[in-house]
N, C-alpha and C positions, 0 to 999 in steps of 0.2 A: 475567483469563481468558487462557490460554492459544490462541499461536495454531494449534497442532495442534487443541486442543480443537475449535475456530473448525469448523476444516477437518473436521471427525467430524462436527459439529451440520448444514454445509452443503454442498450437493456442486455441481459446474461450477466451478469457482475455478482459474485459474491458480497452481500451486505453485510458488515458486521456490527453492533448495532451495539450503543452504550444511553448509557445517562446524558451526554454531554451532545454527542455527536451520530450522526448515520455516517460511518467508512463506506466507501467503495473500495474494491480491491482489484483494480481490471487487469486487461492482458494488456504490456506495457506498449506495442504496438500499435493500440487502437485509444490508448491513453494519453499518449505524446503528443499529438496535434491539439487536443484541446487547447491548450495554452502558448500564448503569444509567444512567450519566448524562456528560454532554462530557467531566468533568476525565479518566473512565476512556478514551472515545476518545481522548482528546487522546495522554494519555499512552501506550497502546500504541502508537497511530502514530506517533508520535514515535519511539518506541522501537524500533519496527520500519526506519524510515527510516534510523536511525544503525546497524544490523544490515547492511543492504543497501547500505551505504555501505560499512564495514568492508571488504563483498566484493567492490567497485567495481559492484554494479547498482545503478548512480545514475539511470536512469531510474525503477525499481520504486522507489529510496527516494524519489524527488521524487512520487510519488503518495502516501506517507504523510506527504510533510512539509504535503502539499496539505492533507492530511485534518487531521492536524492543528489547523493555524491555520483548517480549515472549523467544528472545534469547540469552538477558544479562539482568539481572533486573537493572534497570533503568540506562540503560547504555547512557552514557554524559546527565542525567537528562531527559531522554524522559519521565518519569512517570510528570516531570514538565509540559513538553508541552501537556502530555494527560489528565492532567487537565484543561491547558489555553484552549487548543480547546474545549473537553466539555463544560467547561462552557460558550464557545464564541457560539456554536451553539446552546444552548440552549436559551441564553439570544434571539438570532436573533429569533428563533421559536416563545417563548412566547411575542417578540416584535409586532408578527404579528400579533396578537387578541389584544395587550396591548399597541400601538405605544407612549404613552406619560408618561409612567412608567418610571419617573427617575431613580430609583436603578438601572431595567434594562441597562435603557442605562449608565448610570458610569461603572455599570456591564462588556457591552460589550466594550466601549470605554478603559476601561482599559486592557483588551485581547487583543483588536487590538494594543494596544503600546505592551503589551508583545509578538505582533507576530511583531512587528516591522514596522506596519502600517501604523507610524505618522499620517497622512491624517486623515486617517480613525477616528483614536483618537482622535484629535481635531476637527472633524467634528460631532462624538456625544456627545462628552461634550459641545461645540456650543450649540447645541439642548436639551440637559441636563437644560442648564444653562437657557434659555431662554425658558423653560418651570416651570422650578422653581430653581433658584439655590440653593447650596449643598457648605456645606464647598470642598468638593470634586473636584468639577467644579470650582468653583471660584480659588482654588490654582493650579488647573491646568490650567488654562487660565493664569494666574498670569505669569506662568515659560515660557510659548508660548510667552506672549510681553515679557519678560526678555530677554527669545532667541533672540526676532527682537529687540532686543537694545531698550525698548518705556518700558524705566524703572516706570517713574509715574504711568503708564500704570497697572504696575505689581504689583506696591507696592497698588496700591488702592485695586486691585481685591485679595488680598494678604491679605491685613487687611481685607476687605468685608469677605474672609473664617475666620478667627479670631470670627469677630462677629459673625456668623454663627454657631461655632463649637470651643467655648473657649478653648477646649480642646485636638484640632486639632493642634498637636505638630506639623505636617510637616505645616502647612500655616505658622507656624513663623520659623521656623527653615531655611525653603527653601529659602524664600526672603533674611535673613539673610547673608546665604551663597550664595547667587546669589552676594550684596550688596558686601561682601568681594572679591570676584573672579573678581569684574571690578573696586577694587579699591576706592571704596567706603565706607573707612575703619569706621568711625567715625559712618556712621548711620548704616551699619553690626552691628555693637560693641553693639550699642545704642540695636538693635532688639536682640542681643545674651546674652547680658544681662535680658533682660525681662523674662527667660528661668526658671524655677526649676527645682530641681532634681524631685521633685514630680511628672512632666509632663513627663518624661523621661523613657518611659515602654518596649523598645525593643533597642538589642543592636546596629541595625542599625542606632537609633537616637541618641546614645550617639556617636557611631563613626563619624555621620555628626556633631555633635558640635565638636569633637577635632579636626578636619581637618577643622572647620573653626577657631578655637582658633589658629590651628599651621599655618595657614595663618597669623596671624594676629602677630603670634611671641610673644604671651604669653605660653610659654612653661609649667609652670603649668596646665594652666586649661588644655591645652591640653593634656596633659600626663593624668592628673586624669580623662577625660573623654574617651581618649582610655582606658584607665587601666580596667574602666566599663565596656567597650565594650567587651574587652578581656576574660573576668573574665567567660563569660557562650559559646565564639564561638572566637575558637583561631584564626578562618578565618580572622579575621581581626587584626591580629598580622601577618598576612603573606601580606592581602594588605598595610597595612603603608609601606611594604616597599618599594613599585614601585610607592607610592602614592605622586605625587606632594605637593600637600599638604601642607604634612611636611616637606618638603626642608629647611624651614627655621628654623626648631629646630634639621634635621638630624645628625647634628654633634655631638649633645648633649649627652652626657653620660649616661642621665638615660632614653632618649628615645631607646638609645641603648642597654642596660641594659632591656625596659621592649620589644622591637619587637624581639632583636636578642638572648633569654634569652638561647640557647645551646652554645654560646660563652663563655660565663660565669663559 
C-alpha cells in the first residue's frame, strides 16, 4: 500500500513531502490497522525511513525506523539506524550551543557517512580537522585523497593519524590496504608489516589484514588472520566468500577448509 493511498483513506496526517515520495506521518494508533499484518508494516516503514533519510528529515525517518522494530524487532537492522539517527540529531542540537566541539562534529560526520551522505562527512570532518585535528580526521581525510587518486596526499595525512593516535589500528591498516588495492604492493607490505597482533582488538581488523595479505598472495598470514577473525563472528567466514580479495588464494585447500568448514 501506498503511502499517498494512506494519506486519501485518512485525513489530519503531517505530509512531508520530497522529490521522490509524499511521507505520511500519522498517529501510530490509527496507523496500525491499515496493514494486513507486521511483516507489511515493518517493511513500509522501513521503507519510508530510508526515503526520509535520502532527504536528510532524519527526525521523520527515526519515527518509521521506530515503527518498524515496533513491528518486527529489529527488523533488517532498523534498531542500527535508530541509533545512527539519534545520535545524528543529537550531535546537530548540541552543535548549536557548541559549534567548534570536535568529538561532536567526528560524532556527527561519522552518522552522516552511516546515512550515506558522503558530502556531508567530509564536509565536517574538513571542519573537524581544521579546528584541531584527531587521529579520526586525519585518516578519514587520508581515504578521501586515496579515493581522488592524490595517493602522497593520503599517505601523509595517514601517517599525521599515526602520530596522533599510536594506537589508531585503522590509520595504519587503511593506508595499507588502500596501497595494496592500486598496486602498490612493496610499500602496502612495508605498512602491513609494521602491524602486531597486540594492536589488533576487534574482528573487523583482523579480517582487513587477511584480505590484504590474500591480496598480496601470502596465503598464511592470510589464513591465520581470517581464522582470528572467525574465531568470535562467523560473519566473516560467509563474506570471504564473495570477497575479491581472496581470489588469489581461493583455490587453496585450507582456505577452503577454513570458509566452507560443512563441506568437510
Amino acid at each position: 500500500m501506498k503511502a499517498v493511498g494512506i494519506a486519501i483513506v485518512l485525513g489530519g496526517y503531517l505530509l512531508v513531502s520530497s522529490s521522490e515520495a509524499t511521507i505520511i506521518y500519522p498517529q501510530l494508533k490509527e496507523y496500525r490497522p491499515l496493514f494486513q499484518n507486521d511483516e507489511q508494516r515493518a517493511e513500509f516503514a522501513f521503507s519510508q525511513g530510508k526515503k526520509l533519510d535520502a532527504n536528510r528529515q532524519f527526525e521523520a525517518g527515526l519515527f518509521f525506523y521506530r515503527e518498524a522494530c515496533n513491528a518486527i524487532s529489529n527488523y533488517k537492522d532498523c534498531q542500527h539506524e535508530i541509533d545512527v539517527s539519534e545520535t545524528l540529531l543529537r550531535s546537530q542540537k548540541k552543535l548549536e550551543t557548541d559549534p567548534e566541539n570536535v568529538s561532536l562534529l567526528n560524532r556527527l560526520a561519522l552518522s552522516y557517512k552511516n546515512k550515506g551522505h558522503i558530502q556531508d562527512f567530509l564536509t565536517r570532518v574538513q571542519q573537524s580537522y581544521r579546528i584541531r585535528p584527531t587521529a579520526f580526521s586525519a585518516r578519514a581525510l587520508a581515504v578521501a585523497y586515496f579515493d581522488a587518486e592524490q595517493v602522497e596526499k593520503g599517505l601523509t595525512l595517514a601517517e599525521e593519524a599515526v602520530q596522533l593516535d599510536s594506537d589508531d589500528f585503522a590509520a595504519k591498516e587503511v593506508p595499507a590496504a588502500l596501497l595494496v588495492g592500486r598496486g602498490q604492493i612493496r610499500r602496502g607490505k612495508r605498512m602491513l608489516h609494521r602491524f602486531t597482533e597486540r594492536q589488533i582488538q576487534e574482528n573487523r581488523e583482523w579480517y582487513n589484514v587477511a584480505c590484504s595479505y590474500a591480496a598480496l598472495g601470502e596465503e598464511d598470514k592470510a589464513l591465520h588472520y581470517l581464522r582470528e577473525a572467525t574465531l568470535n563472528n562467523t560473519v566473516y567466514r560467509f563474506r570471504a566468500r564473495t570477497d575479491r580479495s581472496f581470489d588469489p588464494i581461493r583455490t587453496s585447500r585450507a582456505f577452503r577448509l577454513l570458509v566452507y568448514p560443512e563441506e568437510n
